[in-house]
N, C-alpha and C positions, 0 to 999 in steps of 0.2 A: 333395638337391643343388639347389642355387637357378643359373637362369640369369643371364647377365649381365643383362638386365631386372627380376630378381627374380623368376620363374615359378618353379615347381618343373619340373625335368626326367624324376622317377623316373616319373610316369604315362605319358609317353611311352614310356621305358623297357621299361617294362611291356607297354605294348602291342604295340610293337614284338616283344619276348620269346614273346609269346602268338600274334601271327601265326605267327614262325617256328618254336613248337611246334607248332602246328598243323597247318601245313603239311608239317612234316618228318616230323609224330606219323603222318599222313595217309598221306604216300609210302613208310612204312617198312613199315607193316600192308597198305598195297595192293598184294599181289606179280604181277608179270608172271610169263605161264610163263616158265619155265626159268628162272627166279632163285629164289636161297634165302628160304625161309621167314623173318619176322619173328621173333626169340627175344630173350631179355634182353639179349646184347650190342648188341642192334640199339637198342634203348631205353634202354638206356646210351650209348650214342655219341650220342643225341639228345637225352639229358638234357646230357650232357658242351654240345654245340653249343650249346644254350637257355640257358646259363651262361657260356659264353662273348661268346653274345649280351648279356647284360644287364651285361659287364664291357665294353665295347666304347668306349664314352668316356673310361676310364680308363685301360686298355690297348690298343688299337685294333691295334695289331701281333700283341699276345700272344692277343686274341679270333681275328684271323685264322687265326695258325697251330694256331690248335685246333680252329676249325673246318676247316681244310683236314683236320688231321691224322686230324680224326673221321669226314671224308666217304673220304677214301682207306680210312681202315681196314673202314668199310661197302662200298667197295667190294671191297679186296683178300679181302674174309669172302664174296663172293658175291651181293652184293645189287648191282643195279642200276638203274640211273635210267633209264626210257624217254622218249620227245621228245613224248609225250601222243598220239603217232598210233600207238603200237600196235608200229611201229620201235625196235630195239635197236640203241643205238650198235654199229658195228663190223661188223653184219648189212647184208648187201643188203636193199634193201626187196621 
């Protein structure tokens, strides 16, 4: 896919793709106590997300709601995102 300039866009694409697996790949394997253990579904939800991502200039609504839809259902399975201080939403510190 060629930008209005004539660039290619897919390297960016890409990149972009590769941050947010990694980063996601990252937070899913890293478990805080008291949250569920990483297993296949959790790495399907993340693959689902990284696909989403790299459809996001061609459907940019439909990347959203797959991504939102992938982070609820990691959430609603038990897995949780902590605020990097060690704090779990919803917990007193």
């Amino acid at each position: 896919m060629r930008t209005p300039g004539g660039g290619m866009r897919w390297p960016a694409d890409v990149a972009v793709a590769a941050v947010v697996a990694a980063l996601t790949g990252m937070d899913a394997w890293w478990n805080q106590p008291g949250t569920r253990e990483a297993d296949g579904l959790t790495y399907l939800l993340v693959v689902v997300s990284v696909a989403a991502v790299l459809t996001r200039r061609r459907r940019p609504v439909a990347a959203a709601v797959v991504c939102m839809a992938a982070l609820t259902a990691r959430y609603v399975s038990g897995h949780r995102v902590g605020s990097g201080t060690g704090v779990q939403p919803g917990r007193p510190a």
